[in-house]
C-alpha positions in Angstrom: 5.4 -3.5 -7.7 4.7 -3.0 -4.0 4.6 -6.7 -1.9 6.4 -5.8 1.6 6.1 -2.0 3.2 6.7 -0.4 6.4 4.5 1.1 8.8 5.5 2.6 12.2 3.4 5.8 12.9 0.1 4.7 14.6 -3.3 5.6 13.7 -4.0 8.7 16.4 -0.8 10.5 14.8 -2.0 9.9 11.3 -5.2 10.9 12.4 -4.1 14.3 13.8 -1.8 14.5 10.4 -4.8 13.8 8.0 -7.7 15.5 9.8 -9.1 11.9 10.2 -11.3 9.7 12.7 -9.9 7.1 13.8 -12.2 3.8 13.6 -9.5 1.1 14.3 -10.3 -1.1 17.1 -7.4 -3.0 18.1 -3.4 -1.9 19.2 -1.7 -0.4 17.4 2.2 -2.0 17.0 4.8 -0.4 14.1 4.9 -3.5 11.6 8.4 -3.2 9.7 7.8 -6.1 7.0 4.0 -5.8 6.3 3.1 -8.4 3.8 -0.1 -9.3 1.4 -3.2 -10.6 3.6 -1.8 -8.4 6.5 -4.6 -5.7 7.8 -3.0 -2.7 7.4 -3.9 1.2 7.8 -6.0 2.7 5.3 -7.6 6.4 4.7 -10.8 7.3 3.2 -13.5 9.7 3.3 -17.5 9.2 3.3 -20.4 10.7 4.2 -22.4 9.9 7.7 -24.2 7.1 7.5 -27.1 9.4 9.7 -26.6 12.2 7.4 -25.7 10.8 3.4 -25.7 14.6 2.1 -23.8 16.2 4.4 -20.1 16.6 4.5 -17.1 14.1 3.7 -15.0 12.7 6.9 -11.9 11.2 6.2 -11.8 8.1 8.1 -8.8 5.8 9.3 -10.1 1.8 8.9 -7.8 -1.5 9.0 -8.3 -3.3 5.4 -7.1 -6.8 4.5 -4.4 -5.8 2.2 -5.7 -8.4 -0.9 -8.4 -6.7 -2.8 -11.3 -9.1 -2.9 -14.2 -7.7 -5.3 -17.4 -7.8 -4.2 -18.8 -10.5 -6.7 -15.9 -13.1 -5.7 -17.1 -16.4 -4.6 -14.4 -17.0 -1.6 -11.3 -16.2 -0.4 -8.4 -17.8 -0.7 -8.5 -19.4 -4.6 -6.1 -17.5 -6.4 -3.0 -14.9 -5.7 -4.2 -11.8 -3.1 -4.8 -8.6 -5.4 -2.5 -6.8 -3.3 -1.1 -4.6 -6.1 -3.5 -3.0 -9.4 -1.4 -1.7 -12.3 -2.8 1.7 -13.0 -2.5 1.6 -16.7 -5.4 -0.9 -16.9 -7.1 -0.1 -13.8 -10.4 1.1 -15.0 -10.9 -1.9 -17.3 -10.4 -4.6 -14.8 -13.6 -5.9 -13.7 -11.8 -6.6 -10.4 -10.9 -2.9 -10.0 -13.1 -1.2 -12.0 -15.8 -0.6 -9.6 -14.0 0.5 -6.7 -11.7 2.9 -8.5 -15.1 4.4 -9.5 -16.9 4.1 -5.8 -14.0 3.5 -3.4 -10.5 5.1 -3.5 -7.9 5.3 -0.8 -5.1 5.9 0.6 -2.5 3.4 2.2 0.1 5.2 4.9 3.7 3.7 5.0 7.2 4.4 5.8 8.7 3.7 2.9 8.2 -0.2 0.6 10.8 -3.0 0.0 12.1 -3.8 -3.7 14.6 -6.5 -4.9 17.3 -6.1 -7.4 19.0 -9.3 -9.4 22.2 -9.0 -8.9 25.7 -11.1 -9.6 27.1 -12.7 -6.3 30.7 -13.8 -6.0 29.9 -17.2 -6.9 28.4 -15.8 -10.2 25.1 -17.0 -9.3 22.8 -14.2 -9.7 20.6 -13.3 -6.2 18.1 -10.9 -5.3 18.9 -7.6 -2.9 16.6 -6.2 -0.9 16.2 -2.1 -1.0 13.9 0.0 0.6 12.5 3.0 -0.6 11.5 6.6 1.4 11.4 10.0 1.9 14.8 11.6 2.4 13.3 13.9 5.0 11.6 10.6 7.1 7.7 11.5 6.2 5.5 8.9 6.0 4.4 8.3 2.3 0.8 8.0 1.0 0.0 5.6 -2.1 -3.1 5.2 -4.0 -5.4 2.4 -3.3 -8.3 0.9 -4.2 -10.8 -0.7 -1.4 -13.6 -2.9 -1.5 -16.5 -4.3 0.1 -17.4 -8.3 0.9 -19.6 -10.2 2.1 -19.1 -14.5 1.9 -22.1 -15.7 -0.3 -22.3 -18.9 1.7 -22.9 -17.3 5.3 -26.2 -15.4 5.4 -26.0 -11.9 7.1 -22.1 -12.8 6.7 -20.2 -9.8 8.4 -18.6 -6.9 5.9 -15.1 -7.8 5.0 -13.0 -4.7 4.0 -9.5 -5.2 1.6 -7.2 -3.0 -0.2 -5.1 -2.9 -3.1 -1.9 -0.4 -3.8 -2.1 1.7 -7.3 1.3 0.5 -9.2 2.8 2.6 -12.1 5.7 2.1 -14.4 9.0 3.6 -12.5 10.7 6.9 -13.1 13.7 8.4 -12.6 16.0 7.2 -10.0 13.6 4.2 -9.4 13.4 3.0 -12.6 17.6 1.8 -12.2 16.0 -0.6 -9.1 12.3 -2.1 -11.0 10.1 -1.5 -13.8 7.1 -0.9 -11.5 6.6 1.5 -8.1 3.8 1.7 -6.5 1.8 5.0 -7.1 2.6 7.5 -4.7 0.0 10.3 -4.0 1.3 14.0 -3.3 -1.0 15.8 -0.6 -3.0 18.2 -3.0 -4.2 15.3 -4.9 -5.4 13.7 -1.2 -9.2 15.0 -1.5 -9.7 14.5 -5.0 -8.9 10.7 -4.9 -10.8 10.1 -2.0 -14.0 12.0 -3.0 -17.0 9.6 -2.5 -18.9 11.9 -4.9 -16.9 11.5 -7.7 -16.6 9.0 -10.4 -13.0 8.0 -10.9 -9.3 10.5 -11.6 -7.5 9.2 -14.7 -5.8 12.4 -14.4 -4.7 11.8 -10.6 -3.1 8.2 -11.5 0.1 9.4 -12.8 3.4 9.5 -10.8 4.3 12.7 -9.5 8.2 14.2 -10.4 8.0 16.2 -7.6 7.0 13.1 -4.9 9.2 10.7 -6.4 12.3 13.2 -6.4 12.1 13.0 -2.4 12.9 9.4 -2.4 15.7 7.6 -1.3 16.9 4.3 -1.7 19.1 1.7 0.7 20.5 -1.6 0.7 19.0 -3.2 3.8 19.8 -6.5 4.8 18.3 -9.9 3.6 16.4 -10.7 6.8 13.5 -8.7 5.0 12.9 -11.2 2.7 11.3 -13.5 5.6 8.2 -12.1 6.9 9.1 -14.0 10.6 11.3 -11.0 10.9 10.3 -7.6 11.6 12.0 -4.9 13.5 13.7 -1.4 12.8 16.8 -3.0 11.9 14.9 -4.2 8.8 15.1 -0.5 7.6 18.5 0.2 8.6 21.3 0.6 5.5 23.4 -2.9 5.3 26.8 -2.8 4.5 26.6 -5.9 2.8 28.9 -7.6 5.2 27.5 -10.3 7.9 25.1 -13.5 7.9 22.6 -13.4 5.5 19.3 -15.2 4.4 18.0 -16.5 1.7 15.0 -15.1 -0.1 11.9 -17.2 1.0 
């Protein structure tokens, strides 16, 4: 699964990176423990509103990451869809419509996983690693996005959330979790964000070649607090020094 990420490189650079507008409105600040409910970067392509048949623009937007379908009553009643296992995907009435309608992409650094583990007390813990590309690329992940508006308020305002594609791990990753979240190689980029098509079974299987480029550290236990969030939340830990305890 995919619950905490990182994100440093702002919007303008993944912009000029994805041939994208930029439609984010606020400031930009690198967020290294990005958690569910958290508006976060997203990338997607539609036509002009003023022109409906012309051509596709991809399109940066901040989602709430949480996907909340468009027939849901409220906010708030049950866990945030921040994750959508891609087995099942097109069956879910909660995803089915946007994977048909509404596909993205979501931009990180690299994404958090814990490990059980035996500690010298013999007490099994959890240990935080993070996952990312040996060469320091960002990574793109498949997502889902949808569109809603509060039944309650009339002419209630558009809210905008996101969910991130999850398949069952391979290779190296599969010694850390059963699950990873689904991570898109750039030739599939177009494809999966096509407004005009209906839906890629064929696009929502892990890539060899994208997953062989990823590394995997150790990094210290302050991670598992979302109070704390700076570079050093990335860094490789040695697993000597203070640490916390998973919250």
């Amino acid at each position: 699964m995919c619950g905490r990420y990182a994100i440093t490189v702002d919007p303008a650079s993944s912009a000029a990176d994805l041939d994208a507008i930029d439609e984010t409105d606020d400031e930009f600040t690198p967020d290294y423990n990005v958690a569910p409910t958290t508006r976060v970067l997203t990338v997607v392509a539609r036509h002009d509103r003023d022109d409906p048949e012309g051509s596709v623009t991809r399109r940066i937007r901040r989602m709430r990451w949480g996907l909340v379908p468009s027939f849901a009553d409220e906010i708030g009643r049950s866990a945030p869809l921040f994750n959508a296992r891609s087995e099942s995907v097109a069956t879910k009435p909660s995803f089915a419509q946007s994977l048909r309608y509404r596909r993205c992409l979501v931009p990180m650094d690299g994404w958090y996983e814990w490990q059980v583990e035996p500690a010298p007390d013999g007490k099994a813990r959890k240990v935080p690693y993070f996952m990312s590309r040996d060469d320091g690329e960002p990574i793109c992940m498949a997502g889902l996005w949808s569109v809603w508006h509060d039944p309650r308020v009339v002419d209630s305002p558009p809210l905008l959330s996101t969910t991130v594609l999850t398949a069952e791990s391979v290779a190296q990753l599969s010694n850390l979790h059963h699950r990873m979240p689904l991570i898109l190689p750039r030739d599939r980029w177009d494809a999966w964000l096509d407004p005009d098509s209906l839906g890629h079974p064929d696009l929502i299987v892990p890539s060899a070649e994208e997953v062989a480029r990823i590394g995997m550290r150790r990094v210290s236990d302050k991670v598992n607090s979302v109070r704390n969030n700076g570079p050093d939340l990335t860094a490789p830990f040695d697993g000597g020094g203070d640490q916390l305890v998973l919250l």
